[in-house]
MISESE-487399 format. One line per field, with one value per residue (C-alpha): x, y, z. Coordinates in Angstrom, 2 decimals, m for minus. Layout:
% MISESE-487399
X: X/...
Y: Y/...
Z: Z/...
This chain:
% MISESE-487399
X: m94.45/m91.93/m91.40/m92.18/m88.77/m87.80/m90.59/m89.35/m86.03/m86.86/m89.14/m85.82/m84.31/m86.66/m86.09/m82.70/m82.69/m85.36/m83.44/m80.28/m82.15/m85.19/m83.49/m83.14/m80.54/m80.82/m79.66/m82.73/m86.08/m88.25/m88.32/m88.07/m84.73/m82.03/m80.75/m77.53/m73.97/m71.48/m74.25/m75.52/m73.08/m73.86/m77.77/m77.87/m75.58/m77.65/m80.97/m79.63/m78.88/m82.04/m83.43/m80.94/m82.16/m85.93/m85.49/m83.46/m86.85/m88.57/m86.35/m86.35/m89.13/m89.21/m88.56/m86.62/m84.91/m81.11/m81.31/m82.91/m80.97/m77.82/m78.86/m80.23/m76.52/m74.63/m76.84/m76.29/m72.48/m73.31/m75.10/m72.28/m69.39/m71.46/m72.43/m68.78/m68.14/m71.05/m69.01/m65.91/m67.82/m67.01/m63.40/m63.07/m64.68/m62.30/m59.21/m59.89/m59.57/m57.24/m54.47/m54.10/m53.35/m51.54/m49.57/m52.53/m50.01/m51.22/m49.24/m51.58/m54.35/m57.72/m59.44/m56.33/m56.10/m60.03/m58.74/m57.19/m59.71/m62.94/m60.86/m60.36/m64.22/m65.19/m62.75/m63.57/m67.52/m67.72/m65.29/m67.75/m70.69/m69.32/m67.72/m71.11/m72.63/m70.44/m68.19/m69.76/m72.49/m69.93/m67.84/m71.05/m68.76/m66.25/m68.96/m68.78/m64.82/m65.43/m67.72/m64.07/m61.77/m63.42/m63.03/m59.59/m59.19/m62.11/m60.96/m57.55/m59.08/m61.47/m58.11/m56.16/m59.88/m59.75/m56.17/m56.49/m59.56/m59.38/m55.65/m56.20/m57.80/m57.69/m58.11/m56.51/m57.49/m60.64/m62.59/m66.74/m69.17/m70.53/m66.95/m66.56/m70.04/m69.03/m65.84/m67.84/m70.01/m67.27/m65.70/m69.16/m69.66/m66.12/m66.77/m70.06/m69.15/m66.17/m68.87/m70.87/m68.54/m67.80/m71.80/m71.74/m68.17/m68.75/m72.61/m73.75/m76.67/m78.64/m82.16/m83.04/m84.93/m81.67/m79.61/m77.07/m76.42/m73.49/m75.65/m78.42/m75.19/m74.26/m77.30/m77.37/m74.43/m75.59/m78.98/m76.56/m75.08/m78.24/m78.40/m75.11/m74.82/m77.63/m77.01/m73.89/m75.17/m77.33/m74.05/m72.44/m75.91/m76.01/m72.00/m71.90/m75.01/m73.75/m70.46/m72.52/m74.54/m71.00/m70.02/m72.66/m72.84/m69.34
Y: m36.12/m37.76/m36.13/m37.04/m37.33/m39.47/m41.69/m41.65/m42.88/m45.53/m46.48/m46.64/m48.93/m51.64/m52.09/m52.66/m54.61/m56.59/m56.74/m58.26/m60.43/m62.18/m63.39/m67.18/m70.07/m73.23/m74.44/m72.59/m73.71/m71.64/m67.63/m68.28/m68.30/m65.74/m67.52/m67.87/m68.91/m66.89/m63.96/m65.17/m62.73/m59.80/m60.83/m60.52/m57.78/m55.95/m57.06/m55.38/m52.32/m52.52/m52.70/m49.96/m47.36/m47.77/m47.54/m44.30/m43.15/m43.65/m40.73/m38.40/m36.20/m32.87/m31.30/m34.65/m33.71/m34.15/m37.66/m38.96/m36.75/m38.72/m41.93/m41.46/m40.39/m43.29/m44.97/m43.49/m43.95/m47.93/m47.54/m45.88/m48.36/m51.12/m49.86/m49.66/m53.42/m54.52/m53.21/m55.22/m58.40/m58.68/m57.95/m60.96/m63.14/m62.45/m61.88/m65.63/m66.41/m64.79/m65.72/m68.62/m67.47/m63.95/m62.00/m60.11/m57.90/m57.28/m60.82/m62.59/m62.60/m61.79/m59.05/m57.90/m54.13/m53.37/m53.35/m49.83/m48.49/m49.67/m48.34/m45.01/m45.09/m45.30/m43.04/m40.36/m41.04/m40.31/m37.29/m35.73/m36.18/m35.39/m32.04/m30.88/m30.96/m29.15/m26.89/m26.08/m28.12/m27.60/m30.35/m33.26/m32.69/m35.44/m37.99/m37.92/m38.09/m41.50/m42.82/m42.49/m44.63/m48.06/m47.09/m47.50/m50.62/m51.90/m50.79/m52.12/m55.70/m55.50/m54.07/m57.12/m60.11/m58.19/m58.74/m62.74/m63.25/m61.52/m62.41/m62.30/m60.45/m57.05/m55.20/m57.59/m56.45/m54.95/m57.51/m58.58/m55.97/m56.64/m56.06/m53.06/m51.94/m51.92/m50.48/m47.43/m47.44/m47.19/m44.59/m42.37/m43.08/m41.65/m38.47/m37.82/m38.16/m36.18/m33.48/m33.98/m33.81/m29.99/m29.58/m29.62/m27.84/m24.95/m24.54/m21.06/m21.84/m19.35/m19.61/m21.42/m17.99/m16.21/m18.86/m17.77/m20.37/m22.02/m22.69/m24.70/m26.86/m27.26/m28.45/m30.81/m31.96/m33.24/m34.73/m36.94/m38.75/m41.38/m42.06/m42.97/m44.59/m46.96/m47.43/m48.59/m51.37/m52.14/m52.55/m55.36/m56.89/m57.60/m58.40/m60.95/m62.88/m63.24/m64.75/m66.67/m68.56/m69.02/m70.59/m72.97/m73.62/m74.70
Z: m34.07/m36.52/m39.70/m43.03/m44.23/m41.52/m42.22/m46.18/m45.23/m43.29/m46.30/m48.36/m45.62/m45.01/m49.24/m49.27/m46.15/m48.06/m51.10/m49.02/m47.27/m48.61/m51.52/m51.16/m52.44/m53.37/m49.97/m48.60/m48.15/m46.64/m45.88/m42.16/m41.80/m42.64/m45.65/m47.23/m46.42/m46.87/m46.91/m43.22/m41.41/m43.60/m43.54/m39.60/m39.02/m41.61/m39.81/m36.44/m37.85/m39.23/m35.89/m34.19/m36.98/m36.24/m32.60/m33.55/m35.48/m31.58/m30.23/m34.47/m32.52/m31.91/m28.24/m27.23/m24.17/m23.50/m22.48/m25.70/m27.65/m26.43/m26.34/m29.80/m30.42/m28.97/m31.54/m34.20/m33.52/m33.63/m36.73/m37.97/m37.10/m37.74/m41.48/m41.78/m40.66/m42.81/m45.75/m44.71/m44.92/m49.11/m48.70/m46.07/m48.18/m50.82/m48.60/m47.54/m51.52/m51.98/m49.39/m50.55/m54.36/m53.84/m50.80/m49.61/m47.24/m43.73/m42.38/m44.81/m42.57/m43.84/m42.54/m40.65/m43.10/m42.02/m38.00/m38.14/m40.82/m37.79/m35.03/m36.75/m38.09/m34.09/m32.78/m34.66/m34.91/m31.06/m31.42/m33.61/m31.94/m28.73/m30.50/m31.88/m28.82/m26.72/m28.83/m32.26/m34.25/m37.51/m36.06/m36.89/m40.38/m38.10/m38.51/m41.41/m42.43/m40.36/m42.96/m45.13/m43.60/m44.92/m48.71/m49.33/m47.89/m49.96/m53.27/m52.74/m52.12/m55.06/m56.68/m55.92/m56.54/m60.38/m60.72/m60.13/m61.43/m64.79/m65.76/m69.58/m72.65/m73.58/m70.22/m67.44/m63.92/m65.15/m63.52/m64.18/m64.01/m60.75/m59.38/m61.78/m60.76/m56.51/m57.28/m58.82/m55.81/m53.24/m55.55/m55.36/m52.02/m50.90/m52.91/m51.43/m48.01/m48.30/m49.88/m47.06/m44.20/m45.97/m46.45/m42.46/m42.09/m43.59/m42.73/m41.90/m39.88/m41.22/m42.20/m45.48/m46.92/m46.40/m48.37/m50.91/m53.84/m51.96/m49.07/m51.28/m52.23/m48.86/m48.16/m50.89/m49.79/m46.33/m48.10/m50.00/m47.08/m46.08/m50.00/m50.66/m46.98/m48.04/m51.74/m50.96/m48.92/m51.76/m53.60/m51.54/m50.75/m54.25/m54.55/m51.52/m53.14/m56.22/m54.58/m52.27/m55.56/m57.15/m54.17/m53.53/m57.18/m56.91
């Protein structure tokens, strides 16, 4: 039997993959196909992760044997790295705008910074899964430092698009609110992934009716993960169709 809360988030899901994807342009003229331009990647990549987390909810029962248990693993891994890619999608876009305005470091090659940060995600994704299972469930806190490594790289692009983009006036660099408004997002998501990767490093494992006060915050902690994971998504859905319209319309 699935759970209820399992159920819930997958409720949460099929929203924002709605909200990314059913939205059309101009350029679109029907809701048969995927839609977009510079949105298509991000649309489809989103759409099979879509499909990777309900076939995850096939194998959320309880008394799964071994088998399931690791297969619904290795998928989770691939949800995880490709969450992280899906997030790298905005920067590209505006690395490609950029390069040929500014020195966007890495050789000048778009996209070139993320390749360490989605190694490192993957690395350490299977380390802590692989950890929890064999030496000490605590480690699963791994996963979770390797939702981390995209953020930096994201807020230094979104760093350098407000710096171009919003030259003069009072506060140059600030950038529009959309860009203000994702660079708050990647902030909060960094901050409550670090809080969860402690929520599940320093859990007791004890029963809930034997929780101290620390250990309800722990466990908040951990709760926040699949709402920031997925709110943040909802973040550069929203970002990569507004640059999407200004590119068409331009």
């Amino acid at each position: 039997m699935i759970a209820s809360d399992e159920i819930t988030k997958r409720i949460f899901i099929l929203g924002v993959t709605s909200f990314a994807v059913l939205p059309r342009q101009f350029i679109d003229h029907n809701y048969l196909s995927i839609g977009g331009d510079l949105a298509r990647s991000f649309r489809q990549l989103l759409l099979i992760l879509l499909g990777l987390n309900l076939l995850r909810l096939c194998f959320a029962v309880k008394g799964r044997n071994v088998y399931q248990e690791n297969f619904s693993d290795a998928l989770g891994i691939a949800e995880v790295v490709g969450l992280n890619f899906l997030c790298f999608l905005a920067p590209h876009i505006l690395q490609q705008w950029l390069c040929t305005r500014i020195n966007i470091g890495g050789g000048g090659r778009p996209g070139r910074n993320s390749i360490i940060p989605l190694y490192m995600s993957t690395i350490i994704s299977i380390v802590g899964v692989v950890l929890s299972r064999m030496v000490h469930p605590n480690l699963w806190c791994l996963k979770k430092v390797a939702n981390l490594c995209s953020g930096p790289v994201i807020l230094h692009t979104l760093k350098q698009y407000n710096s171009v983009t919003h030259i003069g006036g009072q506060q140059p660099g600030r950038g529009s609110i959309t860009s203000q408004s994702l660079v708050l997002i990647e902030v909060w998501y960094f901050m409550t992934q670090f809080l969860c990767a402690i929520g599940y490093g320093m859990n007791t494992n004890s029963a809930e009716d034997e929780y101290s006060q620390w250990d309800h915050f722990l466990k908040a902690f951990r709760g926040a993960s699949f709402v920031s994971n997925w709110t943040r998504i909802y973040a550069h859905a929203s970002f990569i169709n507004q640059l999407d319209e200004l590119y068409l319309a331009h």
